[in-house]
C-alpha positions in Angstrom: 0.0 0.0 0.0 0.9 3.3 -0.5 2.1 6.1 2.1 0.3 8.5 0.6 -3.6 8.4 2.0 -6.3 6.5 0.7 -9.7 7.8 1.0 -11.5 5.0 2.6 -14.6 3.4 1.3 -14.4 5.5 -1.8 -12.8 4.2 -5.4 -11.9 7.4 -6.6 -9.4 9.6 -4.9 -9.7 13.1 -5.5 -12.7 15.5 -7.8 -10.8 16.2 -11.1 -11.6 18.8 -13.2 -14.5 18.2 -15.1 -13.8 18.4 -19.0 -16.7 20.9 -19.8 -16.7 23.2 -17.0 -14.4 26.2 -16.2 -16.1 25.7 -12.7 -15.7 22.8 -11.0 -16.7 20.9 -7.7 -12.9 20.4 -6.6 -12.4 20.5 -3.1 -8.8 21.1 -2.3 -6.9 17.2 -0.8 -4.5 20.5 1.0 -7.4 22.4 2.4 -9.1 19.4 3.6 -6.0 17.7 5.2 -5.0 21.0 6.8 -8.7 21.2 8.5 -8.3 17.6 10.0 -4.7 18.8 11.7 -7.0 21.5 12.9 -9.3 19.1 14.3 -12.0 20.5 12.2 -14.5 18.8 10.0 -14.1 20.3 6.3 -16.5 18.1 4.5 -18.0 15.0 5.9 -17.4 11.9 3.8 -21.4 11.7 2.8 -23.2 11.2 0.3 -26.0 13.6 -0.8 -29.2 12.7 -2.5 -29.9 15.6 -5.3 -33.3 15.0 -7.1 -33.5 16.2 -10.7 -36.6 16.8 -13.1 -36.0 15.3 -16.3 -38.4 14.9 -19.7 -37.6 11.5 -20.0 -36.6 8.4 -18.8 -36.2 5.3 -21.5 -33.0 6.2 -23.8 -32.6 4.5 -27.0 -29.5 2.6 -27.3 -27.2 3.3 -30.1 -24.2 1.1 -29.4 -23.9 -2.4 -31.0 -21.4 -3.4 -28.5 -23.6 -3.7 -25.7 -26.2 -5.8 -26.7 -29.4 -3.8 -25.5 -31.7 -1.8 -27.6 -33.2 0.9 -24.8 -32.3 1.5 -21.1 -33.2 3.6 -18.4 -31.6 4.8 -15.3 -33.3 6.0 -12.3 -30.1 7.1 -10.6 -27.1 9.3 -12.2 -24.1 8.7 -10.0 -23.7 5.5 -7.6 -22.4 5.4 -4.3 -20.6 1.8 -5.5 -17.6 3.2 -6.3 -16.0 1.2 -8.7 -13.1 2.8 -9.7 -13.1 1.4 -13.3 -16.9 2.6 -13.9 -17.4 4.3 -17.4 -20.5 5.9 -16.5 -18.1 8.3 -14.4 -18.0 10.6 -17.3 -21.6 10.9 -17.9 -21.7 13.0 -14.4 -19.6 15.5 -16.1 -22.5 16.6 -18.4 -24.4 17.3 -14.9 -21.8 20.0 -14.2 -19.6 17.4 -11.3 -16.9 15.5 -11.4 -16.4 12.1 -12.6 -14.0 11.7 -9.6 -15.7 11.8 -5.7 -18.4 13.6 -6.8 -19.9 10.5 -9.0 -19.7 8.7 -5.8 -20.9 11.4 -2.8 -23.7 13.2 -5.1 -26.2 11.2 -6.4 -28.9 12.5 -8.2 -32.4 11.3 -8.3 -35.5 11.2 -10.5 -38.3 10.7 -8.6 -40.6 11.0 -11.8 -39.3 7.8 -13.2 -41.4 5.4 -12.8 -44.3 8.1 -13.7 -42.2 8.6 -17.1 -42.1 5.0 -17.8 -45.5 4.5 -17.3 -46.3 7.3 -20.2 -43.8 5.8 -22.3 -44.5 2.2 -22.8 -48.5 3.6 -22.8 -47.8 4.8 -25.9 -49.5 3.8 -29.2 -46.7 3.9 -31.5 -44.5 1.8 -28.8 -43.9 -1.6 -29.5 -42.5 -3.6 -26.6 -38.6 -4.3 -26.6 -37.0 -5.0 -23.7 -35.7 -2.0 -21.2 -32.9 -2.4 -19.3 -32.3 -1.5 -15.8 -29.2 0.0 -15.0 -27.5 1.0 -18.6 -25.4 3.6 -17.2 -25.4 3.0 -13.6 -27.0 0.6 -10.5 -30.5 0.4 -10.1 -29.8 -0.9 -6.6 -27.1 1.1 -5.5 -27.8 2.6 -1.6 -30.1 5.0 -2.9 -32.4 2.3 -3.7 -33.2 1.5 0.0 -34.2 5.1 0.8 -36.1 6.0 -2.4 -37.7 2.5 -4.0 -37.7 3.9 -7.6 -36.7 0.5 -9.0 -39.8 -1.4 -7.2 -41.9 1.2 -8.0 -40.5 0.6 -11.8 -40.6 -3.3 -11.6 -44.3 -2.5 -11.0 -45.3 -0.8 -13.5 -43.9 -3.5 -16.1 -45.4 -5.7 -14.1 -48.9 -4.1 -14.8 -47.9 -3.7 -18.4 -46.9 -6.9 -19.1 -43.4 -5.3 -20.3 -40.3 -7.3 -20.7 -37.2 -5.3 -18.5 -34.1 -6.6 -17.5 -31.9 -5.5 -14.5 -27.9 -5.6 -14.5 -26.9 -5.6 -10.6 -24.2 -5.9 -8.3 -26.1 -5.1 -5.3 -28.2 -8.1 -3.0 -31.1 -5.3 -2.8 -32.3 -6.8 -5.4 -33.5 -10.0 -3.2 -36.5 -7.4 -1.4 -38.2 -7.9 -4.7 -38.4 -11.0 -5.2 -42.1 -10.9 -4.7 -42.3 -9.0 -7.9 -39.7 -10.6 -9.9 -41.3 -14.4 -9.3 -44.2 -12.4 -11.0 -42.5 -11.3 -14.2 -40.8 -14.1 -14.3 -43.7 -16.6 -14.8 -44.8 -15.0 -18.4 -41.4 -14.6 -19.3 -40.7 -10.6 -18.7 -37.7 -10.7 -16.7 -34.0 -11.4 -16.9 -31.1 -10.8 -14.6 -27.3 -9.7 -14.8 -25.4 -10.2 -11.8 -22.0 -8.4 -12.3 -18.8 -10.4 -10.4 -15.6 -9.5 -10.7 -13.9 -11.6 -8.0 -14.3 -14.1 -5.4 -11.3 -12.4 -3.3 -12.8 -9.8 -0.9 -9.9 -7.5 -0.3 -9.6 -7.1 -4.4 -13.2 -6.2 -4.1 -12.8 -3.7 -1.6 -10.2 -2.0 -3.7 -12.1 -2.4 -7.1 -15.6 -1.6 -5.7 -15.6 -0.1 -1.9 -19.4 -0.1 -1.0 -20.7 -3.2 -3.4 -22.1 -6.4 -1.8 -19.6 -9.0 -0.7 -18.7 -11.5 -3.2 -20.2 -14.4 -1.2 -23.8 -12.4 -1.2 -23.6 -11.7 -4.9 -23.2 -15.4 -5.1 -26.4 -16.0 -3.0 -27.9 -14.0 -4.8 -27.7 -15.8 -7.9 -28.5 -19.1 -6.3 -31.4 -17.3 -4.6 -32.6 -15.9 -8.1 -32.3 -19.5 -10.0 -34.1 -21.5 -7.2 -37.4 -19.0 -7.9 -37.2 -19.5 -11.4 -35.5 -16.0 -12.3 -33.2 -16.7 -15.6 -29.4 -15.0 -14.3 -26.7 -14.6 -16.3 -23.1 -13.3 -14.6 -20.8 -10.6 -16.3 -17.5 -10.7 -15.3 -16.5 -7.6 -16.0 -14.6 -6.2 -16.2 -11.5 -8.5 -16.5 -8.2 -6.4 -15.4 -4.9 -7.6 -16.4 -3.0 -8.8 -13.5 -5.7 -7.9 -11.0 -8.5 -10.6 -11.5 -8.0 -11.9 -15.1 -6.3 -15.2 -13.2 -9.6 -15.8 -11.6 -12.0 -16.5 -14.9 -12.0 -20.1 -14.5 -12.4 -20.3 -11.2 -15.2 -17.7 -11.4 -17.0 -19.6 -13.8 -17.3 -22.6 -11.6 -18.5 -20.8 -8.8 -21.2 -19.0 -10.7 -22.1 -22.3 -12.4 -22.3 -24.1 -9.5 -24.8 -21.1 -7.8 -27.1 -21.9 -11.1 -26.2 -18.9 -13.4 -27.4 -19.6 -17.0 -24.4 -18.2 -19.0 -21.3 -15.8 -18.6 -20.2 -13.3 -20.3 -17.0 -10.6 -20.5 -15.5 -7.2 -21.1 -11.9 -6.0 -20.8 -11.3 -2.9 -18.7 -11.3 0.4 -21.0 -10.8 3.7 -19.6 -12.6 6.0 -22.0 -12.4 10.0 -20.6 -11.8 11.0 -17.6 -11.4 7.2 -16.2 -7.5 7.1 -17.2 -6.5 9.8 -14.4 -9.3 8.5 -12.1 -7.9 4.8 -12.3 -4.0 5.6 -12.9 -4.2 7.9 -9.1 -6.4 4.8 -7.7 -3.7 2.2 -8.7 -0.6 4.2 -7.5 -2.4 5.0 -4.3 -3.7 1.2 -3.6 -1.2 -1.1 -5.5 1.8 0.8 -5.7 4.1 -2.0 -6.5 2.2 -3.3 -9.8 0.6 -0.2 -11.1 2.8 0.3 -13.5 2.8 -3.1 -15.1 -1.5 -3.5 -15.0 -1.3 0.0 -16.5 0.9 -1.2 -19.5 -1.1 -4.6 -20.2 -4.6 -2.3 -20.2 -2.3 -0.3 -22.8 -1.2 -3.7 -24.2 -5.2 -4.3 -24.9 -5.8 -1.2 -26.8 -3.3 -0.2 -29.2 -1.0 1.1 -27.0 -3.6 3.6 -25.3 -5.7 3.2 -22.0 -9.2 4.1 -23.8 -10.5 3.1 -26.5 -13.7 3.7 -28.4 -13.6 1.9 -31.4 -17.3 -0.4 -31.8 -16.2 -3.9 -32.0 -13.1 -4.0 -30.2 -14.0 -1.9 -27.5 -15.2 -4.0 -25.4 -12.8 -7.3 -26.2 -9.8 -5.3 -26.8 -6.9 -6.4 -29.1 -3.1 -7.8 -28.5 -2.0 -11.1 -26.9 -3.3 -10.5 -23.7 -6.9 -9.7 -24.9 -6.7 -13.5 -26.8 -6.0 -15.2 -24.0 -8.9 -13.6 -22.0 -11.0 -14.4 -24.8 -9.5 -18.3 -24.6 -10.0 -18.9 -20.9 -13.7 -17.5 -21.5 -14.1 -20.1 -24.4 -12.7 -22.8 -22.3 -15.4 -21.5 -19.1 -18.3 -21.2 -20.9 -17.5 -24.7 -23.1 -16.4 -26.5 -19.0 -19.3 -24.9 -17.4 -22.4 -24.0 -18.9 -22.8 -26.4 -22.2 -26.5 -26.4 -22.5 -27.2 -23.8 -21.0 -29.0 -20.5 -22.5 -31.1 -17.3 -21.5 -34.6 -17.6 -22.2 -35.9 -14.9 -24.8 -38.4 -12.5 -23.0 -41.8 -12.2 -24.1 -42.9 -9.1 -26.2 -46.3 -10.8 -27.2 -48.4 -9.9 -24.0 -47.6 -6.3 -23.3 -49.1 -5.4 -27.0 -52.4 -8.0 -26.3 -52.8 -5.5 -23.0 -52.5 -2.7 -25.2 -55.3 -3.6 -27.7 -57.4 -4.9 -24.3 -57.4 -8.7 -24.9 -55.2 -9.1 -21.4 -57.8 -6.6 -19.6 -60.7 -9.0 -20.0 -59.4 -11.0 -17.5 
């Protein structure tokens, strides 16, 4: 570890400055260390819960990489804190920074399950599946205090509207009430994200997620009611958890999970300074070599935007992830596949033949 001091139960370190602001939200590491010599409190590690008013709610996917067509997000920020997050640099067009701020101010849109509501009502919708958390967690703290995913899971329940959820958080176990429900006319599919099954490189990689062994429950729990679950693991790091696929794999077969699947670390934006001060801080002794592999997976660079290799990168390294995730998927789930959800009974409940009943 580092002598320099780590900001506990944060991933990111410091507020840099964000890209399209002259202003920023910086608090000064100087100012705030000189205040604690003081003995006074300069700013409290909380978080604050900001609620925001906006027109919409379902976005329209553009990327083929990612293998969803529209998503929605009730949350912008998440108190998770995984330091490799790419939705970090979405808080930037909020006017904060990617860095602490993504973590300590959250903002909320209470209106969302409202907005849905309006949106899948309308005529000239036709039902495709809308995904839960494709920027950011949809059971992140905030969840536990505000209940804008149940309140969501309800109204496609209602609807008959297929969704999908991509979690690390256990949360998600309160609603199971409501996911058993979805998931007996085929509406509902899970993503349970996993990145380890070592608890200290969890605590560096994602400070206030649920342990390893709960994310595992939870995908037992989820399989035993009948809930289809798939694990990502992602993303894979060089030389921080890209030695643990196989073993993984087995553990998330073994807890029922239907299918795996992968992305390599990128560090599009802002997330190159925000990881590169994380590593230096919290592995000082191999920073420089993961550093260079990530480089070694992208043309020499630490981001990369490019559709089609983004996600799977390129190089030697990036082949032998791919390999051991061949090899996983072919030892552990042969036979195995992810129902398709049903789009059939949300347009029957549109032209009334559902509301007979």
């Amino acid at each position: 570890m580092s002598n320099k001091k780590v900001i506990k139960g944060r991933g990111a370190q410091s507020n840099i400055q964000n890209r399209f602001s002259e202003f920023s939200h910086e608090m000064r590491d100087d100012f705030l260390e000189y205040c604690e010599k003081e003995g006074e409190v300069a700013e409290k590690n909380k978080t604050q819960y900001l609620e925001v008013f906006p027109k919409s709610i379902v976005n329209k996917v553009t990327s083929p990489d990612v293998g969803m067509a529209y998503s929605m997000n009730m949350y912008q920020g998440c108190e998770h804190g995984c330091i490799y997050c790419y939705a970090r640099n979405s808080h930037e067009f909020w006017g904060y920074s990617p860095g602490l701020d993504f973590e300590r101010r959250i903002l909320v849109k209470k209106s969302a399950p409202q907005l849905l509501e309006e949106y899948i009502k309308r005529k000239s919708w036709k039902a495709n599946t809308i995904v839960m958390s494709g920027n950011t967690d949809c059971y992140q703290p905030a969840e536990q205090k505000f209940e804008l995913t149940r309140q969501c899971l309800k109204v496609f329940l209602k609807y008959k509207h297929p969704t999908a959820i991509i979690t690390k958080n256990a949360l998600i176990l309160r609603d199971l009430d409501l996911l058993k429900q979805l998931a007996k006319d085929h509406l509902i599919s899970v993503l349970v994200s996993i990145t380890s099954l070592s608890e200290d490189t969890r605590r560096l990689l994602e400070p206030r997620t649920a342990t390893i062994k709960r994310r595992l429950k939870v995908v037992k729990a989820l399989s035993d009611h009948g809930i289809p679950v798939k694990v990502m693991l992602a993303p894979i790091i060089p030389s921080i958890n890209s030695h643990e696929i196989l073993p993984m794999a087995k553990a998330v077969s073994e807890a029922g999970a239907l299918g795996i699947v992968h992305t390599i670390v990128r560090l599009n934006g802002a997330n190159g300074d925000i990881f590169t001060e994380w590593i230096k801080k919290t592995m000082p002794d191999r920073a420089d070599k993961v550093l260079h592999q990530i480089e070694s997976c992208h043309g020499g660079k630490l981001n990369e935007s490019r559709f089609g290799v983004r996600m799977r990168g390129e190089g030697q390294i990036a082949k032998q992830i791919k390999d051991l995730m061949t090899l996983a998927k072919h030892k552990y789930f042969k036979g195995r596949t992810m129902p398709k959800l049903n789009t059939e009974l949300h347009e029957q409940y549109k032209t009334g033949q559902l509301r007979l009943f």
